[in-house]
C-alpha positions as CSV (number, residue, x, y, z in Angstrom):
1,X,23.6,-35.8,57.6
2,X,26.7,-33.4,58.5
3,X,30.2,-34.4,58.0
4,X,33.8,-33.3,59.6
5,X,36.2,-31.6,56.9
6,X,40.1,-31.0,58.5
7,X,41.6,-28.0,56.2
8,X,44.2,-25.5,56.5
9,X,44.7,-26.2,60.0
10,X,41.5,-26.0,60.7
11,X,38.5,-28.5,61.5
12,X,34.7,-27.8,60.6
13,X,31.1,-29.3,60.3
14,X,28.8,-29.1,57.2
15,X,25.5,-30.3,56.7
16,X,25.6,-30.0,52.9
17,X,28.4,-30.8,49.9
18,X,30.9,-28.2,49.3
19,X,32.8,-27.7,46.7
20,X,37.0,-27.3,47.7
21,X,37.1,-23.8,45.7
22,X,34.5,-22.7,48.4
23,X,37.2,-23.8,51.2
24,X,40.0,-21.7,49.8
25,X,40.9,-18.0,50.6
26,X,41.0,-15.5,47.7
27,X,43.9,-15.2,45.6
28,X,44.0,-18.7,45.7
29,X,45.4,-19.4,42.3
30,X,49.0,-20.9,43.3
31,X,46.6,-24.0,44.7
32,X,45.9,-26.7,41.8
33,X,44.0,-29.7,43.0
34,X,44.0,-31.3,46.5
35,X,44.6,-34.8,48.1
36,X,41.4,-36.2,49.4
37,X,41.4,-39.0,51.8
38,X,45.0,-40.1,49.9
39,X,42.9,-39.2,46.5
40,X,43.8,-36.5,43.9
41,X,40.7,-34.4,43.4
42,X,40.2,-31.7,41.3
43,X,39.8,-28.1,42.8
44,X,36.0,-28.2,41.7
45,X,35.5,-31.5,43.0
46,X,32.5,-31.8,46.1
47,X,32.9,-32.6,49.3
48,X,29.8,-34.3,50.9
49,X,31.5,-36.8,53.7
50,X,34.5,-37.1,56.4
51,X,37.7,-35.7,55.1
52,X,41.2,-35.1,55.5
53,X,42.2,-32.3,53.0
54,X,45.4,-31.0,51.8
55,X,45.6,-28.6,48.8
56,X,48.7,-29.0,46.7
57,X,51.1,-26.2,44.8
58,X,53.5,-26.9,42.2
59,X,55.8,-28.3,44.6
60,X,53.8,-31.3,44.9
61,X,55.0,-33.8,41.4
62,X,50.7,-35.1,41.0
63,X,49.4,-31.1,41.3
64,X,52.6,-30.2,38.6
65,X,51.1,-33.4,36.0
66,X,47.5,-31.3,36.5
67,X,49.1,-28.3,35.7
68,X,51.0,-29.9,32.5
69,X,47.8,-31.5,31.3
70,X,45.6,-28.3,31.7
71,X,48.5,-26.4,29.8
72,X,48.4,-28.6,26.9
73,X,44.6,-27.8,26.6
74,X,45.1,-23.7,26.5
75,X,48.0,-24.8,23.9
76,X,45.7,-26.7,21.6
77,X,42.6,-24.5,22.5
78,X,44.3,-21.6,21.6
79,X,45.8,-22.8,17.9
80,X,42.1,-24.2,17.3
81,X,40.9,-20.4,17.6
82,X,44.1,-19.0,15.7
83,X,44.4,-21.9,13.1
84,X,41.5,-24.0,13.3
85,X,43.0,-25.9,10.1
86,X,46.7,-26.8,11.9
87,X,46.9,-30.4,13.5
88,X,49.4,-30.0,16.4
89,X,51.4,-32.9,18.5
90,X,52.5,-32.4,21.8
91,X,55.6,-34.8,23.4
92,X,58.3,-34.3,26.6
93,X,61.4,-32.9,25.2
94,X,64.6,-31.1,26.5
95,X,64.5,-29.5,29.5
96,X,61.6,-31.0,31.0
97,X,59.3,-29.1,28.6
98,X,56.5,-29.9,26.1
99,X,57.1,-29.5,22.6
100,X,54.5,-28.7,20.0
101,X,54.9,-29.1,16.4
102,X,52.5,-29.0,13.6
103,X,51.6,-32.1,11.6
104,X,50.3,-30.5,8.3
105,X,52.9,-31.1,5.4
106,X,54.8,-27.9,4.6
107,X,54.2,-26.0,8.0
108,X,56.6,-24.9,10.3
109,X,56.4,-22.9,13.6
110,X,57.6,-19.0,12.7
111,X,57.9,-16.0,14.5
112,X,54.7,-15.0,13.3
113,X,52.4,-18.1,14.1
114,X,54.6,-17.5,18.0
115,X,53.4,-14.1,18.5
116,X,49.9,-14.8,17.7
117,X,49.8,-18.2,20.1
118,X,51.1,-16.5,22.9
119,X,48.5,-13.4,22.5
120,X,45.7,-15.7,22.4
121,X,47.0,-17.6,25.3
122,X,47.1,-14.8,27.3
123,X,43.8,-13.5,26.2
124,X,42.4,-16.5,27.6
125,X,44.0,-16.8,30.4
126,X,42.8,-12.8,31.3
127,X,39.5,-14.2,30.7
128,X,39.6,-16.3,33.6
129,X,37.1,-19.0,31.1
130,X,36.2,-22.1,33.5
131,X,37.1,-25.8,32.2
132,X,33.5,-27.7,32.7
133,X,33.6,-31.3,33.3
134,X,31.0,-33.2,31.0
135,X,30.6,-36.9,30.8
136,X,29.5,-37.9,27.4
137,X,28.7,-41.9,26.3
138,X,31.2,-43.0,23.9
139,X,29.1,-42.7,20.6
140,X,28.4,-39.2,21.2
141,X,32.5,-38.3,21.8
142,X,32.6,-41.0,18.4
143,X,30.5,-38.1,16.6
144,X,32.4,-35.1,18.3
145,X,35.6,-36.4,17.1
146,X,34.5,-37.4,13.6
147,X,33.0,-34.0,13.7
148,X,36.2,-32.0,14.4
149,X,38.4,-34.6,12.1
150,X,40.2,-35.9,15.2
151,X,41.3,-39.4,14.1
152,X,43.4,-39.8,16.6
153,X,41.6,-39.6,19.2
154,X,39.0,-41.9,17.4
155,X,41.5,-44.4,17.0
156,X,42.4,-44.5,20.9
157,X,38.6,-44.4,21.7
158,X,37.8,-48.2,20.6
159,X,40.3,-49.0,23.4
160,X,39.2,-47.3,25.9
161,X,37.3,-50.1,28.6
162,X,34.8,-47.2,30.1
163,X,31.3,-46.7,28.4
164,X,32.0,-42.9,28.6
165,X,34.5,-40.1,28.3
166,X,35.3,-37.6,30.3
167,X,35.4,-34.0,28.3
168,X,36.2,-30.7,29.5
169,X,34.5,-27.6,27.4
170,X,35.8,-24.4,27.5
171,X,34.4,-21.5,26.4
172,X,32.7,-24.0,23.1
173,X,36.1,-25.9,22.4
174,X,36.3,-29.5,23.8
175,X,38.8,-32.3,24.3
176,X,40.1,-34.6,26.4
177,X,43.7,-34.6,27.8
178,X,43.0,-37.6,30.2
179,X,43.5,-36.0,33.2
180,X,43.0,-33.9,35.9
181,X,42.2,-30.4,35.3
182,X,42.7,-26.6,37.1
183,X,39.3,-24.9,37.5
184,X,40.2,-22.3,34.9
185,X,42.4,-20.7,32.3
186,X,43.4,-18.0,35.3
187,X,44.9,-20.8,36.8
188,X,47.8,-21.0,34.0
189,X,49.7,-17.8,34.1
190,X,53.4,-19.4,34.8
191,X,54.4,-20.7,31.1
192,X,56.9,-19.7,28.5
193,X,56.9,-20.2,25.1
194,X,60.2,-20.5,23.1
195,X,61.2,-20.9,19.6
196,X,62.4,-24.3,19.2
197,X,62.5,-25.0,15.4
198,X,60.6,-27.0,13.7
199,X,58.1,-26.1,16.6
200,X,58.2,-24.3,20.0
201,X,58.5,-25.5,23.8
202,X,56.5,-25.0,26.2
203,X,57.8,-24.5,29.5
204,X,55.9,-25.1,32.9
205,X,56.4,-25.1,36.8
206,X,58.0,-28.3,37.7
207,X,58.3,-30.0,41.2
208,X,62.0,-30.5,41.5
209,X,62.7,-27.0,40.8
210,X,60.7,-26.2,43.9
211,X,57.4,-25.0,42.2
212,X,59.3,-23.0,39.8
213,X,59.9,-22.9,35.8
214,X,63.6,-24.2,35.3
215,X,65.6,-22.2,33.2
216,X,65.7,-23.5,30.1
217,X,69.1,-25.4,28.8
218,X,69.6,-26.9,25.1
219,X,70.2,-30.3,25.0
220,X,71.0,-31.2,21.1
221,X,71.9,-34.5,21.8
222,X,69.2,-35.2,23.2
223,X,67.1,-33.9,20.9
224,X,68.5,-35.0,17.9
225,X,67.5,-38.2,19.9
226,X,64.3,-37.4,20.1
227,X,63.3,-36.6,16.6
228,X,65.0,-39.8,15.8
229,X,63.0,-41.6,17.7
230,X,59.8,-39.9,16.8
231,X,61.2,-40.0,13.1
232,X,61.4,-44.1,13.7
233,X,57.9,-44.7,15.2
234,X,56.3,-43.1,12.4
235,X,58.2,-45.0,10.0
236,X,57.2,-48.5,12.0
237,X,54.0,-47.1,12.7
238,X,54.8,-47.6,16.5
239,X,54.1,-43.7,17.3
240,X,50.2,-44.3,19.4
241,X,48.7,-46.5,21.4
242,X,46.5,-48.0,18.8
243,X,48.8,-48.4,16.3
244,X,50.4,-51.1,18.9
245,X,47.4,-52.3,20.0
246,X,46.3,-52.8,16.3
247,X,49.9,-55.1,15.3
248,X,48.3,-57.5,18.2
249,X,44.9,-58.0,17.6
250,X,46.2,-58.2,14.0
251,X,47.9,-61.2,14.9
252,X,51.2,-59.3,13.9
253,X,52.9,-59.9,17.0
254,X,56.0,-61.8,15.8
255,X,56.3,-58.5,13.3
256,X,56.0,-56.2,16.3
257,X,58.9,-57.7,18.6
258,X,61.1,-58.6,15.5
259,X,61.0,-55.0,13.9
260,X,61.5,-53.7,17.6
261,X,64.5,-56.1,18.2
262,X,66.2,-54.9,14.6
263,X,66.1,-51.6,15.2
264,X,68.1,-52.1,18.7
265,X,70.5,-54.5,16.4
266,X,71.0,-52.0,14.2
267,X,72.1,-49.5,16.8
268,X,74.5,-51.9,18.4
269,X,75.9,-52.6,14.8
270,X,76.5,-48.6,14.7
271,X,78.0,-48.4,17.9
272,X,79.9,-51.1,16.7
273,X,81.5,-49.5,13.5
274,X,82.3,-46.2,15.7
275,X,84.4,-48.1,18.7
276,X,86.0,-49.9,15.7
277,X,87.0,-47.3,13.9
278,X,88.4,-45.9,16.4
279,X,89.4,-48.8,18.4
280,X,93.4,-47.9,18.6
281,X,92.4,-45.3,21.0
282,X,89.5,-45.6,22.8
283,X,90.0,-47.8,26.3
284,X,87.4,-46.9,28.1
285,X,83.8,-47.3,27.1
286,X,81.4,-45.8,29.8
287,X,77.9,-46.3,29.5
288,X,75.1,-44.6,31.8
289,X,71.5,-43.7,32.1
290,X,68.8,-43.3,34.4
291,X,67.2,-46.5,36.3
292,X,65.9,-48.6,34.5
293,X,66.6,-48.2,31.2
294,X,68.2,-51.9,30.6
295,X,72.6,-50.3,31.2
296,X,73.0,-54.1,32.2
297,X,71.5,-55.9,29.2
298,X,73.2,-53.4,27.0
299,X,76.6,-53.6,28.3
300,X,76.1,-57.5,27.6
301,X,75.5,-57.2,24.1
302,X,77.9,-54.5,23.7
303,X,80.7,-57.1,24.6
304,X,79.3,-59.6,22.1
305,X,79.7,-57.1,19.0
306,X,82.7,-55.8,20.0
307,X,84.0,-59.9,20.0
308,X,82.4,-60.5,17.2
309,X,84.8,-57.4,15.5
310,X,87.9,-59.3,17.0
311,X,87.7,-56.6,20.3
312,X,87.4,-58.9,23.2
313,X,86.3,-56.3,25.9
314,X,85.9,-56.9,30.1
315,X,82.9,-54.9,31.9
316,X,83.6,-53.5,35.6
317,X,80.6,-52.6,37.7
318,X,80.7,-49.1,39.5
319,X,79.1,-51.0,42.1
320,X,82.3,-52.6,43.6
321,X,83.6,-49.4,44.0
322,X,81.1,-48.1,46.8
323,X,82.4,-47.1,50.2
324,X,81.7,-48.5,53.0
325,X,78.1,-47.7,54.1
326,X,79.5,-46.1,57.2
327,X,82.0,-44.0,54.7
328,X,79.0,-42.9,52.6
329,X,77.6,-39.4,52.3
330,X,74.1,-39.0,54.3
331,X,71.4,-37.6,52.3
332,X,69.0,-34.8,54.3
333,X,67.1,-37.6,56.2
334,X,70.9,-39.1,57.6
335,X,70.5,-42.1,55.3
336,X,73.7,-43.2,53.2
337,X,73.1,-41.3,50.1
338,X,73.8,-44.5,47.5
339,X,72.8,-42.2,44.6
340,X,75.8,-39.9,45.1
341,X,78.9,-40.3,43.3
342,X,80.8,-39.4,46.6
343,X,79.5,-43.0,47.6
344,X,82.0,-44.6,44.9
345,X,86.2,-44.7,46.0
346,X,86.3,-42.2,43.2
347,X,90.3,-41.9,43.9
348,X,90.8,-46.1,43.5
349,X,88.6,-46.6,40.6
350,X,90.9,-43.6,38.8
351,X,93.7,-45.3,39.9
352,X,92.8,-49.3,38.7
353,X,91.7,-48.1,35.3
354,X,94.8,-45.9,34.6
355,X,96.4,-49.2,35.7
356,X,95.0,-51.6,33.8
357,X,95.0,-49.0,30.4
358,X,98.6,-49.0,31.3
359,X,99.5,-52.8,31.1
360,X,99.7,-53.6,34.9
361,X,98.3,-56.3,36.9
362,X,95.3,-55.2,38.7
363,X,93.1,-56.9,41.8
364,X,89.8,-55.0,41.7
365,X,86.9,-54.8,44.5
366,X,84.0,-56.1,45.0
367,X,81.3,-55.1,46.9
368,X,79.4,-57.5,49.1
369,X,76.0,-55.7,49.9
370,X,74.8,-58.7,52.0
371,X,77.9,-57.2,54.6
372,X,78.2,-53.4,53.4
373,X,81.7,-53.4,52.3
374,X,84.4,-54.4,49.8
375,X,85.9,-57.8,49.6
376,X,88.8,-58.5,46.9
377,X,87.3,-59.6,43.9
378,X,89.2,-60.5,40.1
379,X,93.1,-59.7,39.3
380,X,93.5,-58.6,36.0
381,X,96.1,-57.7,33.1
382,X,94.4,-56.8,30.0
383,X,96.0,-56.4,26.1
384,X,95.3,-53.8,24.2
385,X,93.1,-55.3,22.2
386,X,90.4,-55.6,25.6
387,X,88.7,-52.1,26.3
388,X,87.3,-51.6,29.8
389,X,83.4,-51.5,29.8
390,X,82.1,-49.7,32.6
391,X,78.4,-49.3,33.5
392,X,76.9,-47.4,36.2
393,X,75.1,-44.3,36.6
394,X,78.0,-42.2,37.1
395,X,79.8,-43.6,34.1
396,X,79.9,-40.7,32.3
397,X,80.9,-38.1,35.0
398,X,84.4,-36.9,34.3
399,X,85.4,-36.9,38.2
400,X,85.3,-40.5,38.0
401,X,87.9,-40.7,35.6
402,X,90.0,-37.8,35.3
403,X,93.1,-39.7,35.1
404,X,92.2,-40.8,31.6
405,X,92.8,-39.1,28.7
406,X,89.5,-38.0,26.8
407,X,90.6,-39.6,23.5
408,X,90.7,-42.7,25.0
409,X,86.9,-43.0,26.3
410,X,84.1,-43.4,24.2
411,X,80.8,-42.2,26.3
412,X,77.7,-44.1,25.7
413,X,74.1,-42.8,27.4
414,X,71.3,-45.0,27.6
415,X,67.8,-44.6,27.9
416,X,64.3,-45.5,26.6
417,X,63.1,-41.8,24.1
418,X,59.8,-42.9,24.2
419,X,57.6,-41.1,21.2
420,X,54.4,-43.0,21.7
421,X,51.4,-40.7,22.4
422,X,47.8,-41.8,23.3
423,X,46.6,-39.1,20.9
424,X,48.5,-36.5,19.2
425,X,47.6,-34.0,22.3
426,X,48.8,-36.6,24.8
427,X,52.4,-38.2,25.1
428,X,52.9,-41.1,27.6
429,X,55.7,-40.1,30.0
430,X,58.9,-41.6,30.0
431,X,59.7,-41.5,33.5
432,X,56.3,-43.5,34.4
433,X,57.5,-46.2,31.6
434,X,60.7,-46.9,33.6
435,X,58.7,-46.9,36.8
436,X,56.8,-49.7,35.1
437,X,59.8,-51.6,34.2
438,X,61.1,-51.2,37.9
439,X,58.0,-52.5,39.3
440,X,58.0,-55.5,37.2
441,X,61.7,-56.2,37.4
442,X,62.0,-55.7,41.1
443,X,58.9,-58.6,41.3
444,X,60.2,-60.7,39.3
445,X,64.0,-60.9,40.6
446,X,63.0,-59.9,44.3
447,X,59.0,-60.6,44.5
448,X,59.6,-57.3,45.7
449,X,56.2,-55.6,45.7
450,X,55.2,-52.5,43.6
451,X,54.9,-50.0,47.1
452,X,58.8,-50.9,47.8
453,X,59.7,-50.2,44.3
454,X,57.8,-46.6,44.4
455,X,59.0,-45.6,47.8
456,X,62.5,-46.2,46.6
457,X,61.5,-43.9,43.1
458,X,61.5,-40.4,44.6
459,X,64.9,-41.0,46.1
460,X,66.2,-42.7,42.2
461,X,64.6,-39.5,40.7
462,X,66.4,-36.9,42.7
463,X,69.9,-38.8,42.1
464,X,69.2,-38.2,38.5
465,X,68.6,-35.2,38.6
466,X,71.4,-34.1,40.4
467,X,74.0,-36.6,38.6
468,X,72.9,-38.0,35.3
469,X,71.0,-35.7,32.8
470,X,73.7,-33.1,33.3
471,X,76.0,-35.7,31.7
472,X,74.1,-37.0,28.6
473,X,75.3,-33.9,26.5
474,X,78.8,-35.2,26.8
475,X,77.8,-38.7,25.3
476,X,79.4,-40.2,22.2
477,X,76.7,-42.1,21.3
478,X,73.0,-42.0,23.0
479,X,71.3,-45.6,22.9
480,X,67.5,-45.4,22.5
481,X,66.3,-48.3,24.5
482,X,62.7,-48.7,23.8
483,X,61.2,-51.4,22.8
484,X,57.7,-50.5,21.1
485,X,55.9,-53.6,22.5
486,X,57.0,-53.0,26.0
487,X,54.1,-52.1,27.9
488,X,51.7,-54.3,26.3
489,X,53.9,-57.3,27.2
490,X,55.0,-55.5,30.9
491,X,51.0,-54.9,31.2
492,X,50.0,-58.6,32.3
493,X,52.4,-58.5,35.3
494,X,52.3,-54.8,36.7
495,X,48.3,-54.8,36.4
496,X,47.9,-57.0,39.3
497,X,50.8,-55.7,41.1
498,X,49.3,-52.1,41.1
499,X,45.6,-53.1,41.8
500,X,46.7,-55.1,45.1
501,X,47.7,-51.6,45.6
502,X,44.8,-50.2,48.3
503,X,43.0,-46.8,49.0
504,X,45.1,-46.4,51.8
505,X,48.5,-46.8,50.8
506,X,50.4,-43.6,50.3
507,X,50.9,-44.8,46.9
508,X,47.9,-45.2,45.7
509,X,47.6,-42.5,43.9
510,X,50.6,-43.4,41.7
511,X,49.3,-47.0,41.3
512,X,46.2,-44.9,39.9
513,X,48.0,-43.0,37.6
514,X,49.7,-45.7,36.1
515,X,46.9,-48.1,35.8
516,X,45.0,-45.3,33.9
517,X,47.8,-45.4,30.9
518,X,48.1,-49.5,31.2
519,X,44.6,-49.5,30.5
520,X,44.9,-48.7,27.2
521,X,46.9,-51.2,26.2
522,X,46.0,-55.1,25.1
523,X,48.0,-57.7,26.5
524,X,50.8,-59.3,24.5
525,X,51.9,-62.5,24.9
526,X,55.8,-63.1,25.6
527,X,56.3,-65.6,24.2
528,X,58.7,-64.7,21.5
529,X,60.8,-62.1,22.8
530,X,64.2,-63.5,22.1
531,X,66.5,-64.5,25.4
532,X,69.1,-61.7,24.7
533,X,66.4,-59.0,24.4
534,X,66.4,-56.0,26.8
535,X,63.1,-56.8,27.8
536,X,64.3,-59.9,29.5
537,X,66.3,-57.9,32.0
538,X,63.0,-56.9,33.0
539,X,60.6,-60.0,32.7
540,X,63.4,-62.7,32.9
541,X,64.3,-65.5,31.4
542,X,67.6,-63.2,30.0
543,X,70.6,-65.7,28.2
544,X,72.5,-62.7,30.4
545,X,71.3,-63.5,33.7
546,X,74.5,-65.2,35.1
547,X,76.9,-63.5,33.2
């Protein structure tokens, strides 16, 4: 029976499968994978019915994650032919790269071990070696693993709800990166490998830098973050999916969400000794972050330790401070650009804070989204002894407060530094785990549904981009606002909301994506997450909700 296939601009018949590779022109090798009927498909997949095909570059975000994934594979094929004796572990660090690092005691990454990993890479690369799909039943990939000492990926395995697992051998050397792969090690020729002690980054092609490898830019904050956070999950035993999974169905639960909840106290009784100590100065306290990653919550239960240290603090919203929607910028499409700091009076807010710092009587804004404009809102006079907490996602920017001195604002960035991986060669992505909270919060407050929230997301992520991560370098403190237990207790709402999710939707193929990491998780019962937890912004039932 033939079939109709519409590609590059052109529409044919076949009377037999075909493989995409076989549809593409030579010198092909910028191409990754393709959209199928609104499904990702790998380059080698077969075609044997009617389809609309589009073949994606680097500029597409799903054909960039392919790339990533395959990448990690060449990494962690080539150390196994260089060192087969080094365990590695791959996670997202600064600059939107991958950092590897080795796990045996008393190794470090040297100039040496460099060299020889980026010859091998390019060797296979120059070899062109094809990545061969193999299905295997679950005891067999048991034996391989236990064979080739990976306990990780053992430990993940008893988890995984499929009877078998998908393997990719190349060249003799298997694994598993849980993904979609490129046809072949040719494919992988835009990388670059830098010394970042005690390991080395790996750099990649990302979409928002329009197909291209961003240059890369230190961020020590942030990575001191990082390695904090990773340093914290192995110490709570929090750092893979099975390690969470197995505090649940060890009925540790209660252990789980208490020793998650400390470690969040303990930050805010940090935070609290630095704003003290220097509470004769600062003023201002600006906290920011990326969506989602609980600036709300936070800034609540910053205010309660700062009064419990005598400090009685008020919090201001960025939000009352927006334009009018007919004063906003446009973005490309002609839409007010809400993500902009341009959007905010940037000359009044300047001039009520210097104000207020000042002693004087102020009446502040406040926006009224149901009619697109401001409305007066509090008058205040506040003593000394009441800093200004500000929250927004432009907190931090200097333009928005260039009227105050520097020593007088204490710059907080918030964010959840996930360090969970599913096995030691695959880290969960931090982005998707805000998504997750998005979709779930924006249900439960809105009964929003999980397509509004993820048409909204590209828009959120290019206003980060542009506005936030440039700022977290400039914070005085950066607020780690995971919660280790978060996606098993998020799982039980976003699982539905994702499958109602259909094959035709645009977005199916990121309800796919994140239903494929949810699935590894076991369900975690609520129940005993405490009202003032972050969490609760999310899931509700927050002792914050109406303040």
């Amino acid at each position: 029976m033939s079939f109709v296939l519409k590609f590059l601009g052109q529409e044919k018949e076949f009377d037999q499968k075909v493989r995409l590779l076989d549809l593409l022109p030579e010198n092909h090798q910028t191409l990754i994978c393709a959209k199928v009927n609104n499904r990702i498909r790998e380059l080698t997949y077969e075609v044997y019915f009617d389809a609309e095909i589009i073949f994606l570059d680097a500029t597409d975000s799903e054909a960039v994650r392919i790339y990533e994934t395959s990448l990690r594979y060449l990494v962690a094929m080539a150390v196994e032919r260089i060192h087969p004796e080094y365990e590695i572990r791959f996670s997202y660090n600064v600059s939107r790269s991958i950092f590897m690092q080795i796990l045996n005691p008393g190794i470090v990454s040297d100039r040496k071990l460099f060299n020889d990993l980026k010859a091998e890479m390019d060797l296979l690369i120059n070899q062109d070696i094809p990545f061969i799909r193999k299905v295997i039943p679950n005891d067999e990939a048991r034996q391989i693993y236990i064979e080739r000492g990976f306990e990780d990926k053992l430990a993940i395995l008893k988890y995984r709800p499929e009877k078998t697992v998908h393997f990719y051998d190349c060249d003799g050397y298997y694994n598993y990166m849980y993904g979609y792969m490129v046809p072949s090690t040719g494919y992988l020729r835009r990388y670059n490998l830098i010394m970042y002690s005690p390991g080395i980054i790996v750099q990649y092609p990302r979409a928002e830098s329009a197909g291209n490898i961003p240059l890369f830019e230190d961020a020590p904050t942030y990575g001191h973050t990082l390695k904090e956070a990773y340093k914290t999950a192995k110490t709570l035993g929090t750092d893979s999916v099975s390690a969470i999974n197995d505090y649940i169905l060890q009925g540790h639960t209660v252990d789980l969400i208490n020793i998650s909840e400390a470690r969040h106290n303990r930050m805010l009784a940090d935070l609290g000794n630095m704003i003290e100590k220097n509470g004769d100065d600062v003023r201002l306290i600006c906290i920011a972050g990326p969506s989602s990653s609980g600036k709300t919550t936070f800034a609540n239960r910053l205010r309660i330790e700062l009064m419990s240290r005598g400090l009685n603090p008020i919090r201001i919203s960025l939000d009352d401070y927006y334009l009018p929607r007919d004063q906003a910028p446009k973005d490309e499409n002609g839409d007010p650009d809400l993500e902009s700091i341009h959007a905010l009076d940037i000359e009044l807010f300047n001039q009520n804070m210097l104000d207020l710092i000042n002693g004087n009587e102020v009446t502040l804004p406040h926006f009224d989204f149901k009619i697109g404009s401001r409305i007066k809102g509090r008058t205040l006079r506040i003593a000394e002894s009441e800093p200004i907490i500000v929250e927004g996602i432009h907190a931090l920017n200097e333009q928005l407060t260039t009227l105050i001195p520097k020593h007088q604002k204490f710059k907080i960035y918030i964010s959840p530094q996930a360090q969970i991986n599913i096995d030691n060669h695959n880290p969960i992505s931090l982005t998707d785990l805000r998504l997750l909270r998005r979709i779930v919060r924006d249900f439960k407050f809105r009964n929003a549904p999980a397509e509004l929230t993820m048409g909204m997301w590209p828009s959120v992520r290019k206003g980060e981009f542009k506005w936030i991560y440039e700022t977290q370098e400039d914070a005085d403190f950066v607020y780690n606002s995971l919660l280790p237990y978060e996606l098993p207790v998020m799982r039980k709402v976003a699982l539905p909301l994702l499958k109602n999710i259909t094959y035709e939707s645009p977005y199916f193929i990121v309800a796919e994506r994140l239903l494929r990491l949810l699935k590894y998780f076991v369900d975690m019962d609520d129940t005993w997450v405490p009202s003032n937890s972050l969490m609760k912004e999310f899931l509700g039932g927050s002792c914050f909700q109406d303040v």
